[in-house]
C-alpha positions as CSV (number, residue, x, y, z in Angstrom):
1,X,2.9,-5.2,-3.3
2,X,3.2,-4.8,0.3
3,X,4.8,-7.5,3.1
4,X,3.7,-6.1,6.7
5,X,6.3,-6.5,9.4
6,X,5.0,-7.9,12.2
7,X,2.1,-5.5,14.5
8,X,1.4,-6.5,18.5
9,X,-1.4,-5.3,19.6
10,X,-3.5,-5.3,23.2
11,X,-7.3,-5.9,23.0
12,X,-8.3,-2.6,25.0
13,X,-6.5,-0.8,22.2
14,X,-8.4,-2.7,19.3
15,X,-11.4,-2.5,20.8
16,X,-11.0,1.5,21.6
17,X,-9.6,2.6,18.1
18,X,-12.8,1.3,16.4
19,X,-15.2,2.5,18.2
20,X,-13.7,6.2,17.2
21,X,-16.0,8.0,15.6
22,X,-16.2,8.7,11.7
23,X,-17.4,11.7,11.8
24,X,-14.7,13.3,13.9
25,X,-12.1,14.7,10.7
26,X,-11.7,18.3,10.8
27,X,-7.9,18.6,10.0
28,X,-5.6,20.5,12.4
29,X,-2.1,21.2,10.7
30,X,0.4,21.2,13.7
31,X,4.1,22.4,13.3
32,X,6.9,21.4,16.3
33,X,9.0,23.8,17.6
34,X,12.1,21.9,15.8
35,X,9.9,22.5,12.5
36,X,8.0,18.9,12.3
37,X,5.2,19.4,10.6
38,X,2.0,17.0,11.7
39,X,-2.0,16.3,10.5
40,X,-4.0,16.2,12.9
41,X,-7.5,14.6,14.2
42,X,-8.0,15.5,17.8
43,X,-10.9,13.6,19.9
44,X,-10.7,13.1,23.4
45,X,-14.0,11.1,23.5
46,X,-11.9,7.7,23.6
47,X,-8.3,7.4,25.5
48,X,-6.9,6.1,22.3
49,X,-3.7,7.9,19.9
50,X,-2.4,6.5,16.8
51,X,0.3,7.8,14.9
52,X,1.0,6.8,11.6
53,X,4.4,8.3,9.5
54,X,6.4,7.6,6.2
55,X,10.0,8.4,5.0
56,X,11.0,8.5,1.6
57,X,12.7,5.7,0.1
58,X,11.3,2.2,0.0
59,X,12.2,-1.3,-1.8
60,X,12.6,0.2,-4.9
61,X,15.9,2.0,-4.1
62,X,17.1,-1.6,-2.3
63,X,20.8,-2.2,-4.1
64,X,20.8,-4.5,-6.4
65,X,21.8,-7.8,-5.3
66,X,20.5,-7.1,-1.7
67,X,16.5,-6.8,-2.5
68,X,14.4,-7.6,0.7
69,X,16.6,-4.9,2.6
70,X,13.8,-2.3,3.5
71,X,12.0,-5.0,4.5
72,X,14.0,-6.9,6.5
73,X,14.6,-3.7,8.6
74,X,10.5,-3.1,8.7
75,X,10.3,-6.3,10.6
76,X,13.6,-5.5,13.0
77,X,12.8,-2.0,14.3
78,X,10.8,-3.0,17.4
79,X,13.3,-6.4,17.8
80,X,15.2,-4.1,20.7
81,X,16.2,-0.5,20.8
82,X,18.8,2.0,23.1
83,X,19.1,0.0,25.9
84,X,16.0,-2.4,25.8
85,X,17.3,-5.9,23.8
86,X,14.9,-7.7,21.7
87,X,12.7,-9.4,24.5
88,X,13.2,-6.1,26.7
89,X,11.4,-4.3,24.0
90,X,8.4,-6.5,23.9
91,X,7.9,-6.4,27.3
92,X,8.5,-3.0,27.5
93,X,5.5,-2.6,24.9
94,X,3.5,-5.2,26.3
95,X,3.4,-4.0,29.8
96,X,1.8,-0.7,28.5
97,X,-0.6,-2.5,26.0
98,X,0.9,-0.6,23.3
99,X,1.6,-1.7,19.6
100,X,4.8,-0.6,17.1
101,X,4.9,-1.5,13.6
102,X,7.0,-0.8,10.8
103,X,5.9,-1.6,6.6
104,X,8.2,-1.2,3.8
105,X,6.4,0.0,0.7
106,X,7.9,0.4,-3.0
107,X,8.2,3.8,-2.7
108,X,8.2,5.2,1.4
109,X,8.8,3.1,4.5
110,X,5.9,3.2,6.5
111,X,5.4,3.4,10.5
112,X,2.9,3.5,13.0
113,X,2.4,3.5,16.9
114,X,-1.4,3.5,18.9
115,X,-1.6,3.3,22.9
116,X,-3.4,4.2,25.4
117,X,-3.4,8.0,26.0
118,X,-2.9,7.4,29.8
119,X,0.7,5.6,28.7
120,X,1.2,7.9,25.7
121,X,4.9,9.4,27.6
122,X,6.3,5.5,27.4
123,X,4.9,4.7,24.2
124,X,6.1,7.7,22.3
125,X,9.4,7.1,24.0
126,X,10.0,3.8,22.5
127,X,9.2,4.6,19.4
128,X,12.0,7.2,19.2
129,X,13.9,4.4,20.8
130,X,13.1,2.2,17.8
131,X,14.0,4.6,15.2
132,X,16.7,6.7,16.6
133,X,18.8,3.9,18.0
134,X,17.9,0.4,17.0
135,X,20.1,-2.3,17.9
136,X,20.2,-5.0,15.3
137,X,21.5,-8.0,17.7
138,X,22.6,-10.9,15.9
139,X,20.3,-13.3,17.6
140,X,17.2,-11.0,16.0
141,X,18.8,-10.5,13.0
142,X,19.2,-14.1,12.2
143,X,15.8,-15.1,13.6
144,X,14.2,-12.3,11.2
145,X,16.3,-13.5,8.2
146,X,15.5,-17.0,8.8
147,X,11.5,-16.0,8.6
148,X,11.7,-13.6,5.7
149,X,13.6,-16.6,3.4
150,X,11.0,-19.1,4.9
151,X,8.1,-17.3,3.5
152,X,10.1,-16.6,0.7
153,X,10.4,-20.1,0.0
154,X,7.0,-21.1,0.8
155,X,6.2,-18.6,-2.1
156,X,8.0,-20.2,-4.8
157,X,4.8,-22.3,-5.2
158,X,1.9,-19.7,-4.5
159,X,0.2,-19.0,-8.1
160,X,-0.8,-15.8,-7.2
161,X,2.7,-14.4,-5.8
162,X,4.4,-16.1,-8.7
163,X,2.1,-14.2,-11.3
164,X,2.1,-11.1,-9.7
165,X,6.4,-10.8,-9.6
166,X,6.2,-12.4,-13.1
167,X,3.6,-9.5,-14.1
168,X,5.4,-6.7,-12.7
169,X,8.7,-7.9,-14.2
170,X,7.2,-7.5,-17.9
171,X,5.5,-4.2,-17.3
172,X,8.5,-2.2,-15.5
173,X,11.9,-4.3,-16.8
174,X,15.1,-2.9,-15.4
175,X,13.0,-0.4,-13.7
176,X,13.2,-0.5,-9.9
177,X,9.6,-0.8,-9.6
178,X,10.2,-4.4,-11.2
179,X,12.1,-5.7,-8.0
180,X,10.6,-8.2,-5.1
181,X,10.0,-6.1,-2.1
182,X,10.7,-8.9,-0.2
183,X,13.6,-9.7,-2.0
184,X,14.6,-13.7,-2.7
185,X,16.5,-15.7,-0.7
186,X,19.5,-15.3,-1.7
187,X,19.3,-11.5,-1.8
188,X,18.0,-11.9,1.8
189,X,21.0,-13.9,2.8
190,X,23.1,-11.4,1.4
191,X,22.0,-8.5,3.4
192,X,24.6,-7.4,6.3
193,X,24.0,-5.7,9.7
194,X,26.4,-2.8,8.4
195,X,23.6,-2.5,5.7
196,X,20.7,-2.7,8.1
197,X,22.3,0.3,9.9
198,X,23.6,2.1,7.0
199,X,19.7,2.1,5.8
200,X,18.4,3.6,9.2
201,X,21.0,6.0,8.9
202,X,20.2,7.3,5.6
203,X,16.3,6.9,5.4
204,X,15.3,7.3,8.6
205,X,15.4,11.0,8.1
206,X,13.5,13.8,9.1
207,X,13.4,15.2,5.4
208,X,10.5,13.9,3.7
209,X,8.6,12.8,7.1
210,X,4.8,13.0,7.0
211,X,3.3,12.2,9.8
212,X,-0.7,11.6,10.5
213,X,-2.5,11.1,14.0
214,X,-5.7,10.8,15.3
215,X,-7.2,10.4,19.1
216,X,-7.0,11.7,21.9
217,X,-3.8,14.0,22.1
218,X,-4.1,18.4,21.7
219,X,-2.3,20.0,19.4
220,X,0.1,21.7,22.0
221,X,1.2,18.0,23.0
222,X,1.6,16.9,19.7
223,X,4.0,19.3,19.0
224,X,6.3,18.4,22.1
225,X,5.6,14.7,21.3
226,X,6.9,15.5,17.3
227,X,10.4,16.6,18.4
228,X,10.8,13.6,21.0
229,X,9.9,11.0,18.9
230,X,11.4,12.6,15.6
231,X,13.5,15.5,16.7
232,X,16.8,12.9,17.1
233,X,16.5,11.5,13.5
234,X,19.6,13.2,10.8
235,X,17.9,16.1,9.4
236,X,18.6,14.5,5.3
237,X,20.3,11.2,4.3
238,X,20.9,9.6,1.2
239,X,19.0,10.6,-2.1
240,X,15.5,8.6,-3.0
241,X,14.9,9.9,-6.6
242,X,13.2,7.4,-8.9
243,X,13.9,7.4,-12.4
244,X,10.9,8.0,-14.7
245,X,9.0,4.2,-15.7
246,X,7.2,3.8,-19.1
247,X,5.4,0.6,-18.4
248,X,5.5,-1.7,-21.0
249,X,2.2,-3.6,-22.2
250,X,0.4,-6.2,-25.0
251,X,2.6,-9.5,-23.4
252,X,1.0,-12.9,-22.3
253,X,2.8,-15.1,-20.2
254,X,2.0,-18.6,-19.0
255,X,3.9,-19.9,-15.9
256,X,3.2,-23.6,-16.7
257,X,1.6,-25.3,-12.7
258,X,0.1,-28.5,-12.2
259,X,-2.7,-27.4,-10.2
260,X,-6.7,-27.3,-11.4
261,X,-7.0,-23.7,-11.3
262,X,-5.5,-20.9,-13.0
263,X,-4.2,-17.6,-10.9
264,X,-5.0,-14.4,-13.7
265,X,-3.0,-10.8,-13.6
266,X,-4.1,-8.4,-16.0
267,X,-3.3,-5.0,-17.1
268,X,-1.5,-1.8,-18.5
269,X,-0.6,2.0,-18.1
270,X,-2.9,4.1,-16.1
271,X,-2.8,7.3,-14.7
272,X,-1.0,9.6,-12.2
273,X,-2.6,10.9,-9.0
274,X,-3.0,14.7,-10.1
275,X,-3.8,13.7,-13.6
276,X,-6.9,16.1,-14.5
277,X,-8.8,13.0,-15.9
278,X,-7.8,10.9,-12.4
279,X,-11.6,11.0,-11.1
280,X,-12.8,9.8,-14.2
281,X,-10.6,7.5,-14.7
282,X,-11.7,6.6,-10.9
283,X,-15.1,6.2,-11.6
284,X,-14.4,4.7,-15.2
285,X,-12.7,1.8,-13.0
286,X,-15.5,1.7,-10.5
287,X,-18.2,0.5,-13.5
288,X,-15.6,-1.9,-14.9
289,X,-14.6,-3.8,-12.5
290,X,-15.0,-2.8,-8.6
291,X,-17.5,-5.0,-6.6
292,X,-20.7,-7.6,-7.9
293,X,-22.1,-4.6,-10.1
294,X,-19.1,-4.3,-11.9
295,X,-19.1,-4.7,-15.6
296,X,-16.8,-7.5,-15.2
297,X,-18.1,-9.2,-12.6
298,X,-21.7,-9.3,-14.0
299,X,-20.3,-10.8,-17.3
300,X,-17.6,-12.8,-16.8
301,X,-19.2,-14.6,-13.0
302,X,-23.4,-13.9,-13.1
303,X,-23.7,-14.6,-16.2
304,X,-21.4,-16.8,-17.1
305,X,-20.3,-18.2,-13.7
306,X,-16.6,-18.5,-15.0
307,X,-14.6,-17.1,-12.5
308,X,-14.2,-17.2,-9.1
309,X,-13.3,-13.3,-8.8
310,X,-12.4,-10.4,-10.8
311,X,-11.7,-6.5,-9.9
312,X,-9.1,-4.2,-10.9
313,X,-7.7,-1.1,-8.9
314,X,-5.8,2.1,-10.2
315,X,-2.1,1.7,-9.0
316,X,-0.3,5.8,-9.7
317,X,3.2,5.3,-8.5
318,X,5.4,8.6,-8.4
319,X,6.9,7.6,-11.4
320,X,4.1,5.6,-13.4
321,X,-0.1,4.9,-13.5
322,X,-1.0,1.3,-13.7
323,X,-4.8,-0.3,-13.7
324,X,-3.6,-4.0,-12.0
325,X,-6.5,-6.8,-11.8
326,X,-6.8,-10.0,-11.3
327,X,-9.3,-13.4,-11.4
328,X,-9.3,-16.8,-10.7
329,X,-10.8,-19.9,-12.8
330,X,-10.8,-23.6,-13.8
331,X,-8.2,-23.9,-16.4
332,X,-10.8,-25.2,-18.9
333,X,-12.1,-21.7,-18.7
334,X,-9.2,-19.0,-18.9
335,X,-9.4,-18.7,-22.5
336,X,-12.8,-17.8,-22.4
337,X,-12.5,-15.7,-19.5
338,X,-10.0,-13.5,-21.0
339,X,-11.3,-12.9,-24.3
340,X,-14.5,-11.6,-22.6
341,X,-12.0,-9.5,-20.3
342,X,-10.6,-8.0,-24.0
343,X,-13.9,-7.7,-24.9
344,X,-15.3,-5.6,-21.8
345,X,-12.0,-3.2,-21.8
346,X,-12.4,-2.4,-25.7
347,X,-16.5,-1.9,-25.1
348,X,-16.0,0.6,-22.1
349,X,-13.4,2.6,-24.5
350,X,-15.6,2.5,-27.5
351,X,-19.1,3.2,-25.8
352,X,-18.0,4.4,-22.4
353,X,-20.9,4.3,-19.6
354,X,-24.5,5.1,-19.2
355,X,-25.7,8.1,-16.7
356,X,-27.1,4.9,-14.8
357,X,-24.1,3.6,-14.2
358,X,-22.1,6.7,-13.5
359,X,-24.3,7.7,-10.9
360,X,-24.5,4.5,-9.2
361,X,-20.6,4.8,-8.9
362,X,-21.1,8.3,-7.2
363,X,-23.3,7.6,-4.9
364,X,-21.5,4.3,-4.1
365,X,-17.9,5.9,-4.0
366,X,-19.4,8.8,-2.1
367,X,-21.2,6.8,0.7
368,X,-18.6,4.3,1.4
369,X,-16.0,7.2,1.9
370,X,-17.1,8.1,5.5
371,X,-17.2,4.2,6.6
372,X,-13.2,3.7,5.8
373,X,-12.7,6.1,8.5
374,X,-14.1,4.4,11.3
375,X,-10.9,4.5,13.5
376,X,-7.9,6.3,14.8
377,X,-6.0,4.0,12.9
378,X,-7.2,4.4,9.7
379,X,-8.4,8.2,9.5
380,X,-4.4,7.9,11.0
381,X,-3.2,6.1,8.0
382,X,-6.0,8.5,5.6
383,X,-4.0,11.5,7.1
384,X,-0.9,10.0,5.6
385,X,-2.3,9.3,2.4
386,X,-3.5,12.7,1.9
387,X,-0.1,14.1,2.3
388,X,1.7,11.6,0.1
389,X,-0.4,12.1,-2.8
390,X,0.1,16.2,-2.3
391,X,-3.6,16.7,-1.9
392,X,-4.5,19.8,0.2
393,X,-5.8,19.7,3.8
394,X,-9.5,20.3,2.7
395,X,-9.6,17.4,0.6
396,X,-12.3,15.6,2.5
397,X,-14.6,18.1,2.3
398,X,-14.0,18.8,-1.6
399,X,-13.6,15.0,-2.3
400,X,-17.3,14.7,-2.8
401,X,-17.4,17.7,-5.3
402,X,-14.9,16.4,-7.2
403,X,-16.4,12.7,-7.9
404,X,-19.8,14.7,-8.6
405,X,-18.3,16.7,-11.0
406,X,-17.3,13.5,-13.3
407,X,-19.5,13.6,-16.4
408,X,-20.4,10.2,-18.6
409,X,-18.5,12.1,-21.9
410,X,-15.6,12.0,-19.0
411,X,-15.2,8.7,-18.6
412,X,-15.4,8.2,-21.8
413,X,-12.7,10.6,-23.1
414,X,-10.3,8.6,-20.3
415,X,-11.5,5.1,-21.3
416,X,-10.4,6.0,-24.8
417,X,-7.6,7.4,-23.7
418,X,-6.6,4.8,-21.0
419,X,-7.9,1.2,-22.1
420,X,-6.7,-1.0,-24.8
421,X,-7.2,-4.8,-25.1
422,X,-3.9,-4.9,-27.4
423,X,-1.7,-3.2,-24.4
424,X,-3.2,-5.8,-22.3
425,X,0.0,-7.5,-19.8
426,X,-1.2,-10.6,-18.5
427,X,0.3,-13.2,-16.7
428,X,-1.5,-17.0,-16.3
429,X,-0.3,-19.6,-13.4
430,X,-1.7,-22.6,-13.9
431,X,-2.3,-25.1,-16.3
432,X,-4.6,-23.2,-18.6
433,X,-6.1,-24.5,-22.0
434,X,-5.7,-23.1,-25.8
435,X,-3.1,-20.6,-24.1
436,X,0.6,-20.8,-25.8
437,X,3.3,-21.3,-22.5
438,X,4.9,-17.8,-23.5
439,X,4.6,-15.3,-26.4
């Protein structure tokens, strides 16, 4: 669901942000004296900082007609800035061995920044650059455009990007969550500069920021560093209220391809984020179909050896829970591959799991926790992530509790709750056997 604008990064930086270590996440809130509120994980043991931040609003709320525009200004915000054109900016960035990125997402639009501490004062200063003023030159604009429609294009015939559109268009309609982030070509086309800037006016806003970093920068810093950076952003902007989604589910579709293998997306309504069931419905997901001991994976490609790949992730929007999944197989073998998938989703709701299973999913979702914050980057992007899912400061340290605390008669209440085969959406590509083109 996510395009990623274009990242430049220097080797020294790379290199740097992952040897940070893990261990190093006690949370410091820190509040700017203009009122900017960031997360903090200081650690001065590498010369590294990375900032990570969202606003609200994201592709969702592009108008209709013009879908692609929040992206299309994700990969324009470092293409020149205040003074600095396009090629200025780079360099400018370069020199310093610095990266800027920007990410449009469905629901926030996404941005990070990691230097060198010893350049920190330039780096930070472009990046206010890049959000407070960006330029949006023709040449740029029209360079950017001419990329976005290319890979648009190139799409067209990707079986995989073709059923997941197709897929999310059945299960959310008219809903906003149903448009392209990256728009079409024609909607890229459309999009004007005057819209470009109207965007960063309006979401580009200091209401809604959350902001995560990690590395080598105190608190006292940070603070100063919040205002400069954020301070010259409009205080509010244009509303970013979603309207409730009810996805919808039990469709197949077949996007008829002449190609040997058949692309799979599967699935239905899940679950929000501060659902009370959401860590069993976590762990339920774990035993079903996350990694080779997966319920799935052990039927439908150990013993059977019919697919290629299969897994399935819990997806909670703001304004709708999904559980999305996906596999891969000859076409001679769909058929056979689904109704096993059917069969799997109905078992774990009628029998739900053994105390086996569930606490092989604990210990696994426990232990692997610690390793996905190897970085400034990422325990920069976790810090985000916490905030946007309104999850308290102490999270980490309770996260552990709160996975332990699932019980097998759990899962079991969400399974029945959650999983049907009949409210199944899935959508084919390929040229699969025994399957009707559309129904």
């Amino acid at each position: 669901m996510r395009r990623h604008a274009r990242c430049r990064i220097g080797a020294a930086v790379l290199a740097l942000a992952i040897a940070f270590p893990a261990a190093a996440t006690e949370i410091k809130r820190v509040r700017s004296p203009g009122g900017i509120e960031a997360w903090l994980v200081e650690d001065g043991s590498v010369p590294v900082i990375s900032l990570r931040f969202s606003f609200k609003g994201g592709s969702a709320l592009d108008p209709v007609g013009k879908e692609g525009l929040a992206n299309m200004v994700a990969g324009l915000l470092d293409e020149g800035a205040g003074d600095l054109d396009s090629r200025a900016f780079r360099e400018a960035l370069d020199d310093i061995v610095a990266s800027i990125g920007f990410d449009a997402g469905v629901e926030r639009f996404d941005g990070s920044l990691r230097t060198l501490s010893e350049h920190r004062s330039r780096a930070f200063a472009l990046l206010g650059k890049a959000l407070a003023a960006p330029r949006f030159d023709a040449e740029p604009v029209e360079r950017i455009r001419r990329q976005i429609v290319a890979g648009l294009e190139s799409d067209r015939d990707n079986p995989r990007r073709l059923a997941g559109r197709a897929w999310y268009r059945l299960v959310f309609g008219d809903h906003p969550y149903a448009r392209p982030l990256g728009g079409t070509p024609h909607s890229v086309a459309a999009v004007t500069v005057g819209e470009l800037r109207r965007f960063a006016r309006q979401r580009l806003v200091r209401d809604g920021l959350i902001v995560g970093v990690a590395g080598d920068i105190s608190p006292a810093e940070l603070a100063r560093r919040l205002d400069e950076v954020f301070g010259p952003l409009p205080a509010s902007g244009a509303p970013a209220a979603l309207p409730e989604a009810a996805p919808a589910g039990g469709v197949l579709k077949v996007i008829a391809k002449p190609i040997p293998q058949s692309v799979v997306v599967f699935g239905q309504a899940g679950i929000g984020r501060h659902d009370p069931d959401f860590y069993a419905a976590y762990a339920m997901n774990h035993i079903l179909a996350v990694g080779q001991s997966s319920r799935l994976n052990r039927e439908l490609r150990e013993k059977r050896g019919l697919v290629y790949s299969v897994s399935s992730h819990l997806a909670p929007f703001e304004k709708a829970g999904l559980i999305v999944g996906g596999l891969a197989t000859a076409n001679a073998r769909v058929k056979t591959a689904l109704d096993l998938l059917r069969a799997e989703w109905g078992r774990m709701a009628r029998e739900g799991v053994s105390e086996d299973e569930l606490d092989a999913a604990k210990r696994y979702l426990n232990g692997a926790f610690p390793l996905r914050l190897d970085s400034t980057r990422s325990i920069a992007r976790m810090l985000v992530g916490l905030q946007e899912n309104g999850l308290d400061i102490d999270y980490i340290d309770r996260r552990s509790a709160l996975i332990d605390g699932v019980t097998a008669s759990d899962v079991q209440r969400v399974a029945r709750r959650l999983l049907s085969p009949d409210k199944l959406t899935i959508v084919v590509a390929g040229s699969p056997e025994g399957l009707d083109a559309e129904r």
